[in-house]
Each structure stands twice: as C-alpha cells, then as structure tokens.
VMD Tcl script that builds the backbone (N, CA, C; Angstrom):
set m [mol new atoms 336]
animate dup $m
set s [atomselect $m all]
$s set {name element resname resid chain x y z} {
  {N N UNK 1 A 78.176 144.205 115.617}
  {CA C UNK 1 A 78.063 142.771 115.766}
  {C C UNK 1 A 78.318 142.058 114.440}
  {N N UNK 2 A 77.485 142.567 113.284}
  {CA C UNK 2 A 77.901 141.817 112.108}
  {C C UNK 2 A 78.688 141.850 111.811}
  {N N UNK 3 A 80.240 142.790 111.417}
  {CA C UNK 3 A 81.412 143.129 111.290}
  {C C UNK 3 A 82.161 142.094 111.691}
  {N N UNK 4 A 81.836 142.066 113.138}
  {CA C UNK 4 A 82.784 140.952 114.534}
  {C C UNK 4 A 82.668 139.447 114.084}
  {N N UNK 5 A 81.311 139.016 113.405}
  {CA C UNK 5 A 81.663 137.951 112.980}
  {C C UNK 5 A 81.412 137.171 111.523}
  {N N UNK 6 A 82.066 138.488 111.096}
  {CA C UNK 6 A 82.409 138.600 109.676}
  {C C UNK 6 A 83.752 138.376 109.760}
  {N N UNK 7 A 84.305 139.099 110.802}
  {CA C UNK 7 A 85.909 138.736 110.997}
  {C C UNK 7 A 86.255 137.536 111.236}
  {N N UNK 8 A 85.453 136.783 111.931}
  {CA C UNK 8 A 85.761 135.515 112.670}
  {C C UNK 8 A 85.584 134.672 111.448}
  {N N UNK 9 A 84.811 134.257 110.626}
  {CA C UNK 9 A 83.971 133.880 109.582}
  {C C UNK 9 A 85.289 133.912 108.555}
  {N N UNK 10 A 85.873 135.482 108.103}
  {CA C UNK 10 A 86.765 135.278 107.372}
  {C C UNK 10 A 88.460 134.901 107.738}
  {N N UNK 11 A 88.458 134.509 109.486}
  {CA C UNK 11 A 89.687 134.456 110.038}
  {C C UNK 11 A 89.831 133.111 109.733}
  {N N UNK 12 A 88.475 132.308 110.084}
  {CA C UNK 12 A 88.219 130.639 110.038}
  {C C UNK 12 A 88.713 130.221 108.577}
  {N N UNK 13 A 88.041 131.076 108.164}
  {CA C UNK 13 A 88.561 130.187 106.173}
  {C C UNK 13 A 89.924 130.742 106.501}
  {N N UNK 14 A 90.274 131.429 106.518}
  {CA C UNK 14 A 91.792 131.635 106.511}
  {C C UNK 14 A 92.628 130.719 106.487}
  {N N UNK 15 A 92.378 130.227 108.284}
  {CA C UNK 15 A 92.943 128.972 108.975}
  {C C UNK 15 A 93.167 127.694 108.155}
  {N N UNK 16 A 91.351 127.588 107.597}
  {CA C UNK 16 A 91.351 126.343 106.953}
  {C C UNK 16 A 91.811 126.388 105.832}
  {N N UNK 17 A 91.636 127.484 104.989}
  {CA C UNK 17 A 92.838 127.072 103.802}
  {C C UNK 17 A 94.235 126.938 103.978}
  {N N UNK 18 A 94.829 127.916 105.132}
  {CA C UNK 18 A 96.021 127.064 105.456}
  {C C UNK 18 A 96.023 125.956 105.372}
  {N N UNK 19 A 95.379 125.416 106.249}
  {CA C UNK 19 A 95.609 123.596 106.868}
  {C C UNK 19 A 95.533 123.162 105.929}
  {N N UNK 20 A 94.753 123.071 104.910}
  {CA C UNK 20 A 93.834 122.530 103.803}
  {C C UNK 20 A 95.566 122.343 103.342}
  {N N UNK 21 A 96.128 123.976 102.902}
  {CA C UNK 21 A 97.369 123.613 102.273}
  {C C UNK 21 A 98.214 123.324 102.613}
  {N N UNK 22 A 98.689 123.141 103.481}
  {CA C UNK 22 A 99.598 122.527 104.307}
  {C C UNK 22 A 99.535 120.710 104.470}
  {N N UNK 23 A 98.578 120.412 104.097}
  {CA C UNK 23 A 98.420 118.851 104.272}
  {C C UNK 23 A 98.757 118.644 102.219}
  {N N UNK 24 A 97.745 119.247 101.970}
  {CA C UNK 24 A 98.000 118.977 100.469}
  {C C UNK 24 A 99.531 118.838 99.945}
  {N N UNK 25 A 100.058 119.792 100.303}
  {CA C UNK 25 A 101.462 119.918 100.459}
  {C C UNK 25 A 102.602 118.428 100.822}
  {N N UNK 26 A 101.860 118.271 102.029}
  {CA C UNK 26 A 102.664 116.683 102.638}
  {C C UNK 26 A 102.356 115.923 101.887}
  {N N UNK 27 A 101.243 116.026 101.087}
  {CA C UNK 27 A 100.434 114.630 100.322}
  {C C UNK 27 A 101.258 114.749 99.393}
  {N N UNK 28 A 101.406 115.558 98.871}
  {CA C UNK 28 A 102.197 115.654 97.602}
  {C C UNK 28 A 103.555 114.873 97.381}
  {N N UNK 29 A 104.233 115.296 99.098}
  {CA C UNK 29 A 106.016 115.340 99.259}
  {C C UNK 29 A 106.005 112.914 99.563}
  {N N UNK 30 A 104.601 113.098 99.966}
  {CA C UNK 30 A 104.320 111.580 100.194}
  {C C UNK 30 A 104.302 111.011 99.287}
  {N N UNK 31 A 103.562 111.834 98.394}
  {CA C UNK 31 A 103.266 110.340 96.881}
  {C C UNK 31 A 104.499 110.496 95.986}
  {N N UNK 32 A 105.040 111.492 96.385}
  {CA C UNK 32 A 106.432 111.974 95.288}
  {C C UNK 32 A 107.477 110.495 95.754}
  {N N UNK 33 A 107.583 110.865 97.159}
  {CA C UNK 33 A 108.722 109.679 97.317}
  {C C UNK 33 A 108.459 108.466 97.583}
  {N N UNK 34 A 106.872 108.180 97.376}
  {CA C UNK 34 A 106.729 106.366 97.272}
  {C C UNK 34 A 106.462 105.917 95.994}
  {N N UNK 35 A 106.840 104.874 95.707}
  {CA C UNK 35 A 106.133 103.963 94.502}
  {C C UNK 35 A 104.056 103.677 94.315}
  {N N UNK 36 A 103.827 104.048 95.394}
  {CA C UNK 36 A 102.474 103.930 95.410}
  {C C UNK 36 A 101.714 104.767 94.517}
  {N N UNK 37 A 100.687 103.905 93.620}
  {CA C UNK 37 A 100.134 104.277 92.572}
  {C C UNK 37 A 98.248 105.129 92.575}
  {N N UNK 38 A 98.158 104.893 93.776}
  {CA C UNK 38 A 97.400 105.390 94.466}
  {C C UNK 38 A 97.466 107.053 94.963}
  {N N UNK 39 A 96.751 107.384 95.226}
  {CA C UNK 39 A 96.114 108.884 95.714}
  {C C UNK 39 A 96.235 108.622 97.379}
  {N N UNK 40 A 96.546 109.238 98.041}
  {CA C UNK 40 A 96.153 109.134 99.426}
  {C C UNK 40 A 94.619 108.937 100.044}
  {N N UNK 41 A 93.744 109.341 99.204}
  {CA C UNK 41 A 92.338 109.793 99.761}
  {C C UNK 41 A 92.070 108.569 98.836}
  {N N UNK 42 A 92.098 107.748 97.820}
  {CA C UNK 42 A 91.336 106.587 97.343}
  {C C UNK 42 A 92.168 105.532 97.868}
  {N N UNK 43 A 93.658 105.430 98.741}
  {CA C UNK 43 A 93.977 104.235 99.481}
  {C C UNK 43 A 93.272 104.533 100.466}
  {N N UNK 44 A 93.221 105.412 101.590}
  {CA C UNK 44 A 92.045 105.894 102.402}
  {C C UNK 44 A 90.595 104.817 102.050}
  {N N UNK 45 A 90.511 105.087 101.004}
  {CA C UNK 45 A 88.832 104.618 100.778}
  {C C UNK 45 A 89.229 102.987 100.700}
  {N N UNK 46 A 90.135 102.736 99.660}
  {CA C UNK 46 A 90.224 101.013 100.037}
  {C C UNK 46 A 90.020 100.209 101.259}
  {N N UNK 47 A 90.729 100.951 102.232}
  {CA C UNK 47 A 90.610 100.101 103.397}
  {C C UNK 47 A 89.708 100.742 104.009}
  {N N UNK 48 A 88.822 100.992 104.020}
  {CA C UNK 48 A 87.446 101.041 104.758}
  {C C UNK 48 A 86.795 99.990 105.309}
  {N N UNK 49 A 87.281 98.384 104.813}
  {CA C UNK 49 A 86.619 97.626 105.238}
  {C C UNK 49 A 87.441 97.477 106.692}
  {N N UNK 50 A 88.201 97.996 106.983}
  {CA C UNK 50 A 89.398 97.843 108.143}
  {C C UNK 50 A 89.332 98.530 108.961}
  {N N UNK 51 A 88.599 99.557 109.301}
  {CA C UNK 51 A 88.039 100.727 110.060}
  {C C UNK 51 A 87.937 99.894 111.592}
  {N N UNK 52 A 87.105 99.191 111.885}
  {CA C UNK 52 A 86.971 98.896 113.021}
  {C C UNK 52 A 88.429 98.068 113.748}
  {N N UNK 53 A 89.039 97.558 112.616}
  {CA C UNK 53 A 90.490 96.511 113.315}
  {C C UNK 53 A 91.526 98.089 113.709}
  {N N UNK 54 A 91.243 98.934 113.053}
  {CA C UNK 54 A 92.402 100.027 112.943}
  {C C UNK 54 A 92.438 101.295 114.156}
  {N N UNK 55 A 90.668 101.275 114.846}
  {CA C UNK 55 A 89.934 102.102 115.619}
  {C C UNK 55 A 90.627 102.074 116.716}
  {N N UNK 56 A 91.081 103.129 117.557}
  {CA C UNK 56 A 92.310 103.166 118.716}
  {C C UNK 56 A 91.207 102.247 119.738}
  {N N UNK 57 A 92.471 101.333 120.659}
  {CA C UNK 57 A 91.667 100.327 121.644}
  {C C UNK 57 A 90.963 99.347 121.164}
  {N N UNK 58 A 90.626 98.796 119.431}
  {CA C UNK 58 A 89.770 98.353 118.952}
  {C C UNK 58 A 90.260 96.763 119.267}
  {N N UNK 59 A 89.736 95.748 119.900}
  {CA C UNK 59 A 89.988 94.599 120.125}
  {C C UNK 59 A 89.888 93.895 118.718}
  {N N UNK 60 A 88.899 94.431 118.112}
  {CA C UNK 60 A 88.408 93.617 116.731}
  {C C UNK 60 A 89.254 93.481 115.758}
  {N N UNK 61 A 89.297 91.969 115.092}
  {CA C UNK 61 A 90.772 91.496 114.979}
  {C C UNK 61 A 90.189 91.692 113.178}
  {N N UNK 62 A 90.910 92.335 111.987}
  {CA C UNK 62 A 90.746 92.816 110.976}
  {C C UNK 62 A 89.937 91.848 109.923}
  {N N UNK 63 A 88.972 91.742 109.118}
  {CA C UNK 63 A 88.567 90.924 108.649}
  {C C UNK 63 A 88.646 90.574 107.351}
  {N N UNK 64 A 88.195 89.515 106.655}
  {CA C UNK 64 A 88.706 88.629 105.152}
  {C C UNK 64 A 88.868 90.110 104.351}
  {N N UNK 65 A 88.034 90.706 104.674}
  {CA C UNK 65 A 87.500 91.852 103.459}
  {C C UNK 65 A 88.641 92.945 103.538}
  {N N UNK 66 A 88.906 93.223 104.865}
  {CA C UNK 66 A 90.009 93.730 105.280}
  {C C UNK 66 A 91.123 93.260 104.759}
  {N N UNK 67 A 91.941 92.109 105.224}
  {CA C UNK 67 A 92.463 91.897 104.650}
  {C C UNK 67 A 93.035 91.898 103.084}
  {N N UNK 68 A 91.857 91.369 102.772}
  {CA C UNK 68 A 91.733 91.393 100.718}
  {C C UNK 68 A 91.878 92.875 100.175}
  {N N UNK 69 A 91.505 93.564 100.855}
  {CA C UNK 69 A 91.428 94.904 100.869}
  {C C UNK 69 A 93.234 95.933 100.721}
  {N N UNK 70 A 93.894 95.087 102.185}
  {CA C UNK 70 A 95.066 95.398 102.394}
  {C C UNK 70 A 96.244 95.057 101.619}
  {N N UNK 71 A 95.687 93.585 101.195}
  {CA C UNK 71 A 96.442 93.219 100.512}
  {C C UNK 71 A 97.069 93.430 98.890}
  {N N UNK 72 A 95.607 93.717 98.385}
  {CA C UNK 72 A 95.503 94.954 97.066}
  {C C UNK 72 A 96.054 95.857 96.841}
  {N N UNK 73 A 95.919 96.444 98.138}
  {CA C UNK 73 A 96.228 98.152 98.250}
  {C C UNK 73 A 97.750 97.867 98.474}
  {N N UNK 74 A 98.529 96.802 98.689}
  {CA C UNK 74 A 100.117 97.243 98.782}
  {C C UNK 74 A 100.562 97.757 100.253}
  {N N UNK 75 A 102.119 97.199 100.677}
  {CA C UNK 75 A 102.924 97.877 100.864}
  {C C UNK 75 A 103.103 99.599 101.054}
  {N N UNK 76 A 103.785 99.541 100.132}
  {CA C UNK 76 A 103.703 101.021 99.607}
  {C C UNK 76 A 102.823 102.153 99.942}
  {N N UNK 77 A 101.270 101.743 99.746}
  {CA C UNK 77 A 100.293 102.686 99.737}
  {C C UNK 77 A 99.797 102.564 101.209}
  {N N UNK 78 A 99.781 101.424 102.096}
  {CA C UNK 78 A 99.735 101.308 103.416}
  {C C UNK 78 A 100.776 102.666 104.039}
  {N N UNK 79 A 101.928 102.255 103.928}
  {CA C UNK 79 A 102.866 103.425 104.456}
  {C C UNK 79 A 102.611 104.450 103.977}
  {N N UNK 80 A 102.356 105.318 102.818}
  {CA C UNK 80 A 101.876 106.248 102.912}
  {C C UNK 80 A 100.622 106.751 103.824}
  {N N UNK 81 A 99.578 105.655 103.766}
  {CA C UNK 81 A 98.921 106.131 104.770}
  {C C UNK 81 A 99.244 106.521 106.385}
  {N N UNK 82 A 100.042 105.313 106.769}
  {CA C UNK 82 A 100.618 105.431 108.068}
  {C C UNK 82 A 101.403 106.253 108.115}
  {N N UNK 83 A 102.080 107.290 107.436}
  {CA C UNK 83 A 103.475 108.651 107.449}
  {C C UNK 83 A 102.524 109.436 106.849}
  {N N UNK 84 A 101.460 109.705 106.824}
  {CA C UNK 84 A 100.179 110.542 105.932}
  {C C UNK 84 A 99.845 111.119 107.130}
  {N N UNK 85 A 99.030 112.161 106.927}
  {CA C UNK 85 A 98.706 113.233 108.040}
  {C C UNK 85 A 97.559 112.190 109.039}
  {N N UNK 86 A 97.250 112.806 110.119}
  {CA C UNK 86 A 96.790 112.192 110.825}
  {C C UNK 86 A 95.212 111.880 110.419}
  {N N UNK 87 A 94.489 110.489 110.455}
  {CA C UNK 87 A 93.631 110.412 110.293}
  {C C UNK 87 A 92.319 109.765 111.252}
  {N N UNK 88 A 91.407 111.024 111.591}
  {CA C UNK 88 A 90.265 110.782 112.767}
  {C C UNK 88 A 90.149 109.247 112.736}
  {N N UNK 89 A 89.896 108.520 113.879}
  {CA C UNK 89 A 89.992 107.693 114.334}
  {C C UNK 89 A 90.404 106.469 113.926}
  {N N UNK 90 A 91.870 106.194 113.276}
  {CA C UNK 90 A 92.927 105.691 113.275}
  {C C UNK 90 A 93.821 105.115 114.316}
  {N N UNK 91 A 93.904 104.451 114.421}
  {CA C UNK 91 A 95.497 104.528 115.219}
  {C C UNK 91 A 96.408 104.351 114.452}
  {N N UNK 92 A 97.218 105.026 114.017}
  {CA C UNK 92 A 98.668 104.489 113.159}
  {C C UNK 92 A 99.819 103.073 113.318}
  {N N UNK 93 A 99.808 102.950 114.918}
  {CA C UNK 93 A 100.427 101.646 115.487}
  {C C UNK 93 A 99.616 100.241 115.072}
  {N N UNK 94 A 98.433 100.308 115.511}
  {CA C UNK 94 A 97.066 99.382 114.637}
  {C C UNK 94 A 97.291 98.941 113.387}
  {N N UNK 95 A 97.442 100.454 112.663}
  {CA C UNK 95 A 97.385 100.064 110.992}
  {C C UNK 95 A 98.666 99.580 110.830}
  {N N UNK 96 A 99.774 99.756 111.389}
  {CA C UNK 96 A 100.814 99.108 110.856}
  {C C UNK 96 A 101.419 97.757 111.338}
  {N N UNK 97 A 100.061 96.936 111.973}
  {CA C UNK 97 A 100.059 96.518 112.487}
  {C C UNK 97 A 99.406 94.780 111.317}
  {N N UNK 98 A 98.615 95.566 110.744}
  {CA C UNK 98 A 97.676 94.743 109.706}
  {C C UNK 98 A 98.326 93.869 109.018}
  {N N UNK 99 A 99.461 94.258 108.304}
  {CA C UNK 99 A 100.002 93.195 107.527}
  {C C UNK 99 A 100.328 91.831 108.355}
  {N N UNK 100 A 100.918 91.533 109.491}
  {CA C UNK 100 A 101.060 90.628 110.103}
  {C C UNK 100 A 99.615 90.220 110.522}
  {N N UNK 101 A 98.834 90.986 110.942}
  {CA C UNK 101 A 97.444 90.143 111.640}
  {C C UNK 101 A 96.850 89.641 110.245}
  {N N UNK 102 A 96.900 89.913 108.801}
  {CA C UNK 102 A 96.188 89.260 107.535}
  {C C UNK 102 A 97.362 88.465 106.894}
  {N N UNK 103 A 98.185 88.068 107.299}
  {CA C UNK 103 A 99.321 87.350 107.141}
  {C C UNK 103 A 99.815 88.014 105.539}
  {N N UNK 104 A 99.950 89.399 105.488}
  {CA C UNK 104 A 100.430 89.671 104.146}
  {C C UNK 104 A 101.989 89.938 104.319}
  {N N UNK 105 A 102.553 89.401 103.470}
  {CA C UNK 105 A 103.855 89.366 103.983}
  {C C UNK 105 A 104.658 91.175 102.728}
  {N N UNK 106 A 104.675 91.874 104.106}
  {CA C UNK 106 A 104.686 93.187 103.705}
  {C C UNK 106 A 106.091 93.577 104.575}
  {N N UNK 107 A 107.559 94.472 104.198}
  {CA C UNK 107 A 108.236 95.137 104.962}
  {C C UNK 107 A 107.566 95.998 105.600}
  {N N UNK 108 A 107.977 96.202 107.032}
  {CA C UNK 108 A 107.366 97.321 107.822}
  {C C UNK 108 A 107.815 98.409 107.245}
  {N N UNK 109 A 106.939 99.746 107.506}
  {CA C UNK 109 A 106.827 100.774 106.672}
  {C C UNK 109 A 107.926 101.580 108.161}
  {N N UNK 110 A 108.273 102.670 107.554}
  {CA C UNK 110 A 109.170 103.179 108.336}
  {C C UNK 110 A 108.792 104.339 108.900}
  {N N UNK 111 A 108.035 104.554 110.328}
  {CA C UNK 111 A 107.486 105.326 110.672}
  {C C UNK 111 A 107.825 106.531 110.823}
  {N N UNK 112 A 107.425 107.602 110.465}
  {CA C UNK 112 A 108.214 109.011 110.545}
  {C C UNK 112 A 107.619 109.834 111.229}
}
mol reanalyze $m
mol bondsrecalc $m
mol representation Tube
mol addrep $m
C-alpha cells in the first residue's frame, strides 16, 4: 500500500512540474514578444479590482477602481493577460472587453 501511493504522490509532482513548466515557458514566449513591462503574475494582481466585471456571466459592469486599475496597467499588459494561459475564473471575452466598458481608449489585443 505505501509503495502504491508513493507512486501516485511521485507521478502527481511529476505532472505538476510539467505544467508548472510548460506555462512558465508560454510566460516567457509572452513577455518576450510584448512591450509590456510587467510580469504576468503582478499584471494579474493589478487588476484585481476587476475580478467581479471579468467573472464568466458576470452582469457587474467594471468599476472606477477597475478601471484606474486598467488603465495603468496598459494595453500591452492587458493582452498579455488575455493570450496568457488560462486563468480560474476569468472570462477572456469579458476582459477584453474592459477597455471599451472604462472608456480607455486601447487597440484590441489580438486574440490567439
């Protein structure tokens, strides 16, 4: 029995360091080809105030803070997020959606 899920135990990290590297990887090939001066995981954290406008089905229309938020963070670092690996409860269509609902006058990012 202990053996069996010793295997499982060391099959799981396996997995997850794959994934782990495999995203790290995209992050990388992401920030390489944008101008964005940002990290993926601290534009991530900027817009936190935007969580609920961005939430799939979310009626809730993005707010000042949000906005101010979006608007900081750029262009640039928006689309990386939106062509960035997938992120738990996101919608990607939503977020690229923001610049027009905070009236930031941003080119649409080019979805990939």
């Amino acid at each position: 029995m202990r053996s069996n899920s010793m295997m499982k135990f060391s099959s799981y990290k396996a997995v997850s360091l794959l994934w782990f590297l495999l995203i790290m990887a995209g992050l990388v090939a992401q920030v390489q080809s944008s101008p964005c001066t940002s990290t993926f995981f601290s534009a991530l954290v900027q817009l936190i105030p935007c969580r609920a406008a961005v939430a799939p089905f979310s009626p809730i229309p993005p707010s000042d803070s949000c906005c101010n938020a979006l608007k900081a963070l750029g262009q640039p670092c928006l689309c990386v997020l939106v062509n960035g690996p997938p992120i738990s409860g996101v919608d990607r269509n939503m977020a690229s959606q923001l610049p027009d609902k905070c009236t930031a006058n941003f080119e649409p990012c080019d979805i990939m």
